[in-house]
C-alpha positions, 0 to 999 in steps of 0.5 A: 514622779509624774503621774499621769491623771488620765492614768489614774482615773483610767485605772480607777474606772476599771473598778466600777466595772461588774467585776466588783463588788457594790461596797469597792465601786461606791467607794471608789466613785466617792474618791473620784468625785470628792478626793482626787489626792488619795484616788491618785495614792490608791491607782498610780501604781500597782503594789510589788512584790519587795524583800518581804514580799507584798505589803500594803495599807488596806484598803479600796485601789491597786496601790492597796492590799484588799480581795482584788489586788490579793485575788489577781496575786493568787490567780497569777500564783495558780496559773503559774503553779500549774505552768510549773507542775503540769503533771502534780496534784497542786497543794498550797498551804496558808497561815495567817497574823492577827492583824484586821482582815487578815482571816477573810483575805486568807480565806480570799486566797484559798477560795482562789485557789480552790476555784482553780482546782488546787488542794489548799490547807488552811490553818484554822486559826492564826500561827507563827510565819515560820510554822508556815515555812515549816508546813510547806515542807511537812505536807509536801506542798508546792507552795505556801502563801502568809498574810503578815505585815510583820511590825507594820502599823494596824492598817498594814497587811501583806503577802507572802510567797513560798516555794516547796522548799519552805523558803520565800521565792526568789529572782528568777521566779518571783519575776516570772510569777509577777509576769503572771500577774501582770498579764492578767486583769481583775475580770480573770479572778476565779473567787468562786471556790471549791470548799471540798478542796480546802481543808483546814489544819491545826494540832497535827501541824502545831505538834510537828512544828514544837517537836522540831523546835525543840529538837533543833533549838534545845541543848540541854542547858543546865540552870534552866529551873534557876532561870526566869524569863519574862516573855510577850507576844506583843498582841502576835501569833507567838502566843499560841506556840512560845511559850508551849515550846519554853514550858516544854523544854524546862523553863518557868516563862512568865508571860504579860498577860496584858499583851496575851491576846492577839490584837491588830490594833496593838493597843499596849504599844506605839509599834508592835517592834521588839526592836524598838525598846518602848515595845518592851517596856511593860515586859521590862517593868515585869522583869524588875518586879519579879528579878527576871533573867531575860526578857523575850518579845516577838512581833506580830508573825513571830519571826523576829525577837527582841531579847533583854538582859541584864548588863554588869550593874544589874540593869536590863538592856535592849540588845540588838539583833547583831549582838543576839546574832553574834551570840546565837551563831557563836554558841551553835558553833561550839556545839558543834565543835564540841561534838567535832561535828565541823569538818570545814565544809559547814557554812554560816550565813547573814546579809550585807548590812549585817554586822562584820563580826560574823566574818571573824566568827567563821574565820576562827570556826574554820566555816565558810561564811556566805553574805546575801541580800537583806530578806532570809529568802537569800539565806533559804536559797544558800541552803537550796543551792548548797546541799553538800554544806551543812548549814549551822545558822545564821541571821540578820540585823533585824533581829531574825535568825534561823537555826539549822534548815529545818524551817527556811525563815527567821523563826523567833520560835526556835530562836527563842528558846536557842536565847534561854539555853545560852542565857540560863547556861551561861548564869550556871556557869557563873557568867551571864548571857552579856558577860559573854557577849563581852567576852566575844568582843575580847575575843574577835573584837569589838563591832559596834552597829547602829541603824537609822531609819528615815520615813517619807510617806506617798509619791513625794516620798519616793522621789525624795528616798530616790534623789538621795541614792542619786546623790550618794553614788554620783556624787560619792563621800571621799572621806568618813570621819577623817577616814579615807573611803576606799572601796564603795560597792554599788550592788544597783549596778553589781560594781565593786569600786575601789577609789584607791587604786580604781580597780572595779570588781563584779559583785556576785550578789544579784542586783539590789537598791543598796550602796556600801562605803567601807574606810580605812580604818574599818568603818562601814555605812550602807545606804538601802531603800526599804523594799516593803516600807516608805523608809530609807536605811542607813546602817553603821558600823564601827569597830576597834579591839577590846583588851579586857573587859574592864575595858568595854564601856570606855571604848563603847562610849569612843565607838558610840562617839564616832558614829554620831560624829559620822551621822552628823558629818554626812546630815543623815539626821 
């Protein structure tokens, strides 16, 4: 990438202007005089918004998330609001994380807002992103905003956008509201705020969001006092309404107090990931010392569960989020089978990269299946475009899931306690959250899913994730582990190509960074660019039937087998 370095210090002069303040300019003269490395880091480019909004290290630049480069978003968000809804009082809600500067740039925003005439309420204290979802839609407000960095590292922070129907913005508004922003420079930020105009919420909102959740995530489940769970909340936001919401519903939680308090530094874990099993290992050793039945943690913003259980021989084990997904959608499906509730119109949703099986669980349901782009802001417009279809529920790999519409966002709040009511019922009935999950693979078959992520950091990072997309279309695999590749769908250029018969297709799906090969024998592979991380994904999955049961590990070990092989035939480890 050639960065120009008059650019560079043409932008980074601009913020030794009377627009900044005393702390940012000294900051920045001391780049320019001593570092001209991190200078360029800092103000080659100016962050954009990706799947998951905007997201960023902290710290003084346009390439960092600090009051200015948040300020100059909220500016733009507000001269858009008021374009979008000439004749409305504006209100915008705000909730916030537990990571560093998180509270004061949330203030930041709501001064910004105010200053521009616009209602703001403002959680007094840190929440879950999906509460946030939800009160957009509960105090009827225009728009929400959430400063999260998710999983990210301590020096990460974000920001994320939603419209009043609770769901992130999407294509063509997120375009139309970075046009706003793009025309504006930092001398345009009104901070100077109106404090009448904010006002600040918690119980009220707190009580709804818990009602909700119960009345969608409960079933009612038997066993529920024979069940134990271990639950942590990773240093995150889940503290402060899972477990409520667990205690509320029946269960006995046992929460590891250790990873209680809310920490941006996260202190217990190399990654607050519940994807990652080390996040869960202190959780783990709980679940082992007290003979739990399930472990449960959330990351930082709570919108995403890792889930363990125990397998056949008694041991806990990770699972990830295709399986938890399968099995979430799955049990919502019976229930509304139960209750005839399915007449054929009903839809459940996930995303390209996600696993094939929920396309085998919609088929035998008698529902409509509905694929999107990575992000739930693609699952929340299925929902805003479809109003004449149910919506039943649905997720993605990642480890996120939404059940029902009533929040427009994964929720690992409702979706935790959707987990314990199928687990502590399943163990009524003599089985266990696993044994069904096996159950489905002999029923649908056995899908076998895995994702590496490869990191490369700064300006030469990106060059290297880009030659890499470029190799895979221009130079495209004929064949996967001894399958032909038959069809590869390009959704950079919404084309569908099959390489047998050379028929190309449209995809109706909007435009995306991502490459999809399927083969013959049912393998997939998608390649994708992440949209808020310095990371390259490629996602796998491999299937074959499963007879019975007895049968499950024999064929687990062929699928794990072929998947290493299929890694290191195409050198992406």
């Amino acid at each position: 990438m050639d960065i120009s370095l008059e650019k560079v210090m043409d932008n980074a002069k601009k913020w030794l202007s009377s627009s900044f303040d005393a702390d940012t300019k000294k900051e920045v003269q001391d780049l320019i005089n001593n570092n001209p490395e991190e200078l360029k880091e800092r103000f080659y480019k100016d962050l954009e918004f990706g799947t998951g909004g905007m997201r960023g290290v902290m710290g003084v630049g346009t390439n960092r998330i600090n009051k200015y480069t948040l300020g100059k978003n909220t500016q733009g968000l507000s001269n858009y609001l008021k374009k979008a809804y000439p004749e409305a009082a504006l209100k915008v809600a705000i909730a916030y994380d537990c990571r560093h500067n998180s509270n004061t740039l949330a203030k930041v925003v709501a001064d910004v807002l105010s200053a521009n005439g616009i209602t703001v309420y403002l959680f007094s204290e840190l929440r879950p992103t999906p509460e946030l979802s939800f009160a957009v839609k509960y105090l009827d407000c225009q728009c929400g905003i959430v400063l999260t960095a998710s999983h990210n590292p301590p020096e990460y922070n974000g920001y994320k956008v939603y419209w009043t129907d609770g769901g992130q913005i999407v294509p063509p508004q997120d375009g139309e509201i970075i046009n706003e922003i793009n025309s504006l420079d930092f001398t345009d930020i009104n901070f100077n705020s109106n404090e009448s105009l904010i006002k600040l919420i918690d119980k009220d909102v707190d009580e709804a969001f818990i009602n909700a959740s119960l009345e969608n995530g409960s079933f009612n489940a038997k066993g529920k006092d024979q069940f134990k769970i271990v639950f942590t909340s990773l240093h995150g936001t889940s503290i402060t309404t899972v477990p409520e919401v667990l205690k509320r519903a029946g269960f006995d939680v046992h929460i590891v107090e250790e990873q209680a308090k809310p920490d941006g530094n996260f202190p217990t874990v190399q990654s607050p990931n519940p994807e990652e099993p080390e996040a869960l290992t202190m959780a783990l050793k709980m679940a082992d010392e007290i003979d739990a039945d399930m472990v449960v943690g959330t990351d930082p913003d709570c919108d995403r569960l890792g889930i363990a259980v125990r397998d056949l021989h008694g041991k806990m084990i990770l699972l990830n989020g295709n399986q938890t997904m399968v099995m979430m959608t799955k049990f919502l499906l019976d229930q509304w089978k139960r209750k005839d509730q399915i007449k054929g119109n009903e839809f459940i949703a996930s995303t390209i990269v996600s696993t094939p099986m929920m396309n085998e669980l919609a088929n035998a349901y008698g529902v409509e299946y509905k694929i999107g782009l990575t992000g739930f802001k693609w699952i929340a417009k299925m929902i805003k475009d479809h109003p004449e279809q149910p919506f039943i529920g649905g997720g993605e790999e990642s480890f996120g899931f939404m059940v029902g519409d009533f929040v427009r966002d994964k929720d690992a709040v409702t979706a935790t306690l959707l987990a314990c009511e199928i687990a502590a019922e399943a163990k009524a009935n003599k089985s266990s959250f696993y044994k069904d999950l096996l159950q489905a693979y002999v029923d649908y078959g056995f899908y076998k899913e895995k994702l590496i992520s490869i990191t490369k950091k700064g300006i030469s990072g990106a060059e290297e994730i880009k030659k890499m997309m470029i190799d895979l279309r221009e130079k495209p695999v004929q064949s996967i582990d001894g399958s032909k590749v038959l069809k590869i769908e390009d959704y950079s250029t919404s084309i569908s190509y099959n390489l047998q018969s050379g028929v190309k297709e449209s995809i109706q799906i909007p435009k995306s960074n991502v490459l999809i090969y399927y083969t013959e024998d049912g393998t997939k592979i998608a390649a994708r660019p992440s949209g808020t991380e310095p990371k390259i994904k490629f996602y796998f999955s491999v299937n074959k039937p499963l007879e019975s049961i007895d049968d499950f590990e024999a064929t687990q070990n062929e699928l794990d087998s072929k998947i290493d092989r299929i890694i290191k035939e195409l050198n992406f480890n």
